[in-house]
Legacy VTK file of the C-alpha trace (Angstrom):
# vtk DataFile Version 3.0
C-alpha trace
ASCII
DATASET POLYDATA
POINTS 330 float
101.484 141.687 -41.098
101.162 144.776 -39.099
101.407 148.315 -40.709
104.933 149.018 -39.219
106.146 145.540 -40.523
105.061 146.191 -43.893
106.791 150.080 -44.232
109.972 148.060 -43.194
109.672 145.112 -45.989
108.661 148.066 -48.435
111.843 149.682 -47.493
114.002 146.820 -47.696
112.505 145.586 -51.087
113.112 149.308 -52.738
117.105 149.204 -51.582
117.042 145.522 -53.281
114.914 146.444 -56.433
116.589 146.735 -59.678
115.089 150.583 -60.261
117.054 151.201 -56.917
120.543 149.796 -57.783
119.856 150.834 -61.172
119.353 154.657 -59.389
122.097 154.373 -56.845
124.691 152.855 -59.587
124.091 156.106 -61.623
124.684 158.063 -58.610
128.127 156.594 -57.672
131.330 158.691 -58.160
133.787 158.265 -60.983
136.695 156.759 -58.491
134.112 153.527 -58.343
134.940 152.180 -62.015
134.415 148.753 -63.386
130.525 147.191 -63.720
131.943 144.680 -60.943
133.228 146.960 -58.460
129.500 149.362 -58.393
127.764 146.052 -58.287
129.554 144.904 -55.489
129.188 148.411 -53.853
125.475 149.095 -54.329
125.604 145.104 -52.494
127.291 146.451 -49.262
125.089 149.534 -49.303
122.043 147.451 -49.108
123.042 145.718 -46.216
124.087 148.507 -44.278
121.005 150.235 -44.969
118.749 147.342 -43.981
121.245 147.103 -40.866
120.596 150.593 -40.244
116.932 149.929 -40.526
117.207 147.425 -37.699
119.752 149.305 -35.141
117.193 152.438 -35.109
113.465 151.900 -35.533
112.485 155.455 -35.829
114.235 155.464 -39.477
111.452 152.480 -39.850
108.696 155.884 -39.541
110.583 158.334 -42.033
109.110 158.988 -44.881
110.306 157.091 -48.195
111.396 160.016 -50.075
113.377 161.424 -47.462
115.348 158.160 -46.929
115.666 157.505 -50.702
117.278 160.763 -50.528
119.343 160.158 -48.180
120.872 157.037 -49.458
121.223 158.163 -53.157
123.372 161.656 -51.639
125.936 159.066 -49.907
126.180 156.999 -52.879
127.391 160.044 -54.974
130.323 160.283 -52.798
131.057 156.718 -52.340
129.876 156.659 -48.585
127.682 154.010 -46.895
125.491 154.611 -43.763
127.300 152.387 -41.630
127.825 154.623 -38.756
131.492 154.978 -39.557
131.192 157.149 -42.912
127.641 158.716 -42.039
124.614 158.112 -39.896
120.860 157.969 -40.412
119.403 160.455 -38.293
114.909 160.320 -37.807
114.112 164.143 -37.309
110.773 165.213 -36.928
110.626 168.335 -39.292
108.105 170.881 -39.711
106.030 170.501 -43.306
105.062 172.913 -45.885
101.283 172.513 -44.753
102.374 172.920 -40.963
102.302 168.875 -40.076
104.957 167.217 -38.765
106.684 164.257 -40.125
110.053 162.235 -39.336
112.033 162.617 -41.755
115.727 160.809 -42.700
118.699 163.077 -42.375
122.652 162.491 -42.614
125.259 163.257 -40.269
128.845 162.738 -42.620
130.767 160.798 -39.585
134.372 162.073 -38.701
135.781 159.281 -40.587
133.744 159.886 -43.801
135.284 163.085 -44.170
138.592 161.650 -43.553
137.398 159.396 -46.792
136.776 162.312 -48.778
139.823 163.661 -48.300
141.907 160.789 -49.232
140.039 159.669 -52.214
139.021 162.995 -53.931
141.544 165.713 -52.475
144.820 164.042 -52.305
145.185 164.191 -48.715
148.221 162.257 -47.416
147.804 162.004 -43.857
144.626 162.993 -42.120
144.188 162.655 -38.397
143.304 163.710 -35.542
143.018 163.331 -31.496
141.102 164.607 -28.460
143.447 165.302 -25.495
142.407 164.680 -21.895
143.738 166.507 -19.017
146.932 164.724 -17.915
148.493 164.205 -21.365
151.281 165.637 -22.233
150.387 168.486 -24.897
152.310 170.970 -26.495
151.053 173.221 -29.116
152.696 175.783 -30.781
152.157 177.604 -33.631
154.512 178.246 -36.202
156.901 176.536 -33.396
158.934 174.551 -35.950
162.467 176.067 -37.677
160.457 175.918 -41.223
157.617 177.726 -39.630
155.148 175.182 -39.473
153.432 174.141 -36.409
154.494 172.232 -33.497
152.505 169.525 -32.307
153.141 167.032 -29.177
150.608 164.685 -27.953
151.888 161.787 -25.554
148.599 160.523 -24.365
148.381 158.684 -20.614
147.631 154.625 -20.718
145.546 153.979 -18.989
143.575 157.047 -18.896
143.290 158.506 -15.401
141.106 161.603 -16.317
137.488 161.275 -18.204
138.005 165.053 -18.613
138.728 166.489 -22.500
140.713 169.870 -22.791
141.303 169.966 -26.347
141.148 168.241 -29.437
143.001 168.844 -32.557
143.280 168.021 -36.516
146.718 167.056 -39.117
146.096 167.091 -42.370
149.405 166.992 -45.121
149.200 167.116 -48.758
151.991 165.920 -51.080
154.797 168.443 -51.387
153.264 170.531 -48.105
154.017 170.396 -44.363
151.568 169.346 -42.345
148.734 171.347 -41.283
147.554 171.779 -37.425
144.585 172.736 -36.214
143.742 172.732 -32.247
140.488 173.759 -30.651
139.590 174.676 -26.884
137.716 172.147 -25.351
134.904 174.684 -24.834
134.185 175.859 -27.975
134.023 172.282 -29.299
131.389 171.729 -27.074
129.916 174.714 -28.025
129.882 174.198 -31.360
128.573 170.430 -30.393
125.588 171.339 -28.250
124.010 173.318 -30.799
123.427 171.194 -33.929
120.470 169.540 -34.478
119.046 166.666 -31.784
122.250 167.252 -30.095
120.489 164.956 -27.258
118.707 162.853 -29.896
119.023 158.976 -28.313
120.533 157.423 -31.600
122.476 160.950 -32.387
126.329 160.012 -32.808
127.071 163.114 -30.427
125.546 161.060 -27.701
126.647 157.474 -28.838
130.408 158.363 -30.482
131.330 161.618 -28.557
134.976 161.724 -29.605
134.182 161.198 -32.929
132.037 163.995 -33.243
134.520 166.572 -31.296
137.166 165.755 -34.272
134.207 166.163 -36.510
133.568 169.324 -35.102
137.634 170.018 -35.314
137.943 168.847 -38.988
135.086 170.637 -40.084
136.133 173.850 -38.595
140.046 173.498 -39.977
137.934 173.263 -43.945
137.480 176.647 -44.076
141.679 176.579 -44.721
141.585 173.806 -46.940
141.948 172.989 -50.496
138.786 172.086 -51.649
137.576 170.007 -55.028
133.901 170.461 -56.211
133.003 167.201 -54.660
134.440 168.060 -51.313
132.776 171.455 -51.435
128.873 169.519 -52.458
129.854 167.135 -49.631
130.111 170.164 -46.823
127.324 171.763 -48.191
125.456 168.606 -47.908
126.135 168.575 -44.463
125.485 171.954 -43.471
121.961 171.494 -44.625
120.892 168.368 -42.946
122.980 169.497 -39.536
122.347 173.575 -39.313
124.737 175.014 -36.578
121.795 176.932 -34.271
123.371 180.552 -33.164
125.092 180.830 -30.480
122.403 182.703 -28.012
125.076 185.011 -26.031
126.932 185.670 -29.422
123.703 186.875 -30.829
123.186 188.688 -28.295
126.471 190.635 -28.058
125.940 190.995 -32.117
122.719 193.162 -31.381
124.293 195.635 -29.359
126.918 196.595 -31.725
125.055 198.676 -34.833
125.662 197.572 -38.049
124.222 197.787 -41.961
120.571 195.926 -42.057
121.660 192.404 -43.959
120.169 192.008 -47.301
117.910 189.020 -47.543
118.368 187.337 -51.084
114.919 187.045 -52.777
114.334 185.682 -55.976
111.350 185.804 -58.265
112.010 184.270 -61.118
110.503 185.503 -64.804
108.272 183.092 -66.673
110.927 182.119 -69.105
113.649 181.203 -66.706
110.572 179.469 -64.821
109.989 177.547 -68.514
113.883 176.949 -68.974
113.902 174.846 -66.082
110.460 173.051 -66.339
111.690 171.800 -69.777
115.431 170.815 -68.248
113.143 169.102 -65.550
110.539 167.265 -68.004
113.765 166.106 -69.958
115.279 165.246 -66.604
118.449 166.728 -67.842
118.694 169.121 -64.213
120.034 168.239 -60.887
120.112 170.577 -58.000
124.137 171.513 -58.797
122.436 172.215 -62.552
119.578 174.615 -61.453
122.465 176.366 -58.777
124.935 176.754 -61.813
121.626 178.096 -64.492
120.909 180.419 -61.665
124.265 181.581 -61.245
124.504 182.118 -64.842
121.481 184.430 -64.755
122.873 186.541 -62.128
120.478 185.380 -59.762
122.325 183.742 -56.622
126.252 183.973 -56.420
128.515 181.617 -56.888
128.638 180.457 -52.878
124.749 180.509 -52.469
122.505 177.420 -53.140
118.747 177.797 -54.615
117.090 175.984 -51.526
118.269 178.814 -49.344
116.668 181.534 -50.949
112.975 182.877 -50.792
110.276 184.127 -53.005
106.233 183.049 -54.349
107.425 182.071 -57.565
110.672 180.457 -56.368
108.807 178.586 -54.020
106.590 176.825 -56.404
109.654 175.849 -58.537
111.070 174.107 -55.406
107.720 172.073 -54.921
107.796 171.538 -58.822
111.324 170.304 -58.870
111.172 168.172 -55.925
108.140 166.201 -57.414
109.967 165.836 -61.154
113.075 164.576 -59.532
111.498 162.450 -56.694
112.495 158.653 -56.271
109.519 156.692 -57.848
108.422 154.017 -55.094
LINES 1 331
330 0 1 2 3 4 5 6 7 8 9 10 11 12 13 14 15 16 17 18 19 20 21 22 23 24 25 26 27 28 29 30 31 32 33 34 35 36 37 38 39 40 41 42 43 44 45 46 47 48 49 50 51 52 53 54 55 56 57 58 59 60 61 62 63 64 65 66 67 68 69 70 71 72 73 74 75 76 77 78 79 80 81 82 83 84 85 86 87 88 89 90 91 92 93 94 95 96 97 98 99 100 101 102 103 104 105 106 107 108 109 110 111 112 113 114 115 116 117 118 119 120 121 122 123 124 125 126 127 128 129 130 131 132 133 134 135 136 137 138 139 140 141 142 143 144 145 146 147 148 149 150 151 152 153 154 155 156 157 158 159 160 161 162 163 164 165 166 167 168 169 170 171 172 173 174 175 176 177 178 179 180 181 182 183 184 185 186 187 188 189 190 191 192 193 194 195 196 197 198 199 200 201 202 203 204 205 206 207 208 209 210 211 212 213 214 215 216 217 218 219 220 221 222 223 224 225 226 227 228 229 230 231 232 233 234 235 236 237 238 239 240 241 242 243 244 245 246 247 248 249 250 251 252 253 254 255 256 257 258 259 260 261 262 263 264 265 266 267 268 269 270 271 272 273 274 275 276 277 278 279 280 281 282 283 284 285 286 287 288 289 290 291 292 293 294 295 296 297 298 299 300 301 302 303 304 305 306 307 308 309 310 311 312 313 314 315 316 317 318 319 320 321 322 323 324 325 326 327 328 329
């Protein structure tokens, strides 16, 4: 059996082995009740994942840990890597020791987030459309007697024009009116063209384009959103596996305009914080939303910052120490 043949069948036996269901039933949300029901789940997950495995054979070159991850983060909020809730993405990421390895990252599809919404924010209705040029579209805002928005899409069958000009989001929650949210074609693509492996061959920007511009839509219209904690852990989530790169001609208008040198957070923690969290670790009573909230608590990061983004020696080596106490045993 050759080298690459046996990575995939260790793979595939891990997402079948009893430590991994037992692992990924733990991680499952609370809106999955009923032994019968997270059995049946943690089934489907292990076929799409060996499915995944087989549609994109750089995943078959990630390291273990880094797909482990990966599957265990969708299974806390329900969602499968079946290129319609989220994608496996290979990325070839820069080490601690200055190698390079692939590595297995997410990218939470358009209609995962739609999920989300449903299932843990009450969402009603959430939808959305790209228009092309020779639709009809009319979009105001607050163009309706109760002030609310006015939307009118009448797309053209069959399409004549290959050519997007806009693309826009509905969400309603009970007892609300609907909420609109319309982006220029342009800054979509803006937005689009610089996250990560935006050209990547298996990349859903490449393979489901429309998808991704209401992605990019949704994601934007969040900011205005009701959010629950597990909507908020999901965006986060995604912001770290698909960092937005700067815009190079907004940085460079930024420069020219003088403003107050930003304050970089550094932390380095004292030994008995750093002993606090070794023993939560040893006792594997702490997550990464525990060691963000025991942080927090000290004063240390603020409530919207996460302990992976900040810096500092002794920080550092909590990081390393954390990641090997809570790492998937193989």
């Amino acid at each position: 059996m050759s080298k690459q043949n046996t990575k995939v069948k260790a793979l595939v036996d891990w997402v079948r082995s009893d430590a991994a269901h037992e692992e990924i039933a733990k991680a499952l949300p609370g809106l999955i009740v009923g032994e019968e029901n997270r059995i049946g789940w943690v089934q489907r997950l292990e076929r799409t994942f060996v499915t995944a495995l087989e549609k994109n054979p750089k995943l078959k070159e990630c390291t273990k840990h880094s797909i482990a991850t990966c599957v265990l983060e969708l299974a806390e909020f329900g969602l499968m890597p079946n290129s319609r809730d989220a994608h496996l993405i290979p990325r070839n990421i820069k080490q601690p020791d200055g190698q390079w390895k692939l590595e297995c990252t997410l990218i939470v599809d358009y209609k995962g987030f739609v999920t989300i919404l449903h299932d843990y924010c009450g969402a009603e209705i959430v939808d959305g459309a790209v228009v092309y040029d020779g639709d009809e579209f009319d979009y105001q805002r607050g163009g309706n007697e109760d002030g609310s928005d006015r939307l009118v899409h009448r797309p053209t069958f069959p399409r004549t024009s290959k050519t997007p000009i806009a693309v826009y989001t509905r969400v309603k929650f009970k007892g609300h009116p609907i909420q609109i949210h319309a982006m220029d074609i342009e800054e979509v693509e803006s937005k689009r063209r610089r996250s990560k492996d935006f050209n990547g061959k298996f990349n859903p920007n490449q393979t489901d384009p429309d998808d991704m511009r209401k992605r990019t839509c949704l994601k934007n219209m969040m900011k205005w959103l009701p959010r629950t904690d597990e909507f908020t852990r999901l965006i986060d989530l995604d912001n770290v596996h698909n960092p937005i790169e700067p815009d190079e001609e907004q940085e460079k208008f930024s420069s020219e305009i003088p403003v107050e040198e930003a304050t970089v957070a550094v932390v380095d923690l004292n030994q008995d914080l750093i002993d606090e969290i070794e023993t939560k670790l040893k006792n594997a009573e702490l997550t990464d939303g525990d060691l963000d909230e025991v942080l927090q608590n000290h004063k240390l990061i603020k409530p919207d910052q996460t302990w992976r983004s900040l810096a500092g020696p002794t920080l550092s080596s909590v990081i390393d120490r954390f990641d090997e106490l809570t790492a998937v045993t193989w």
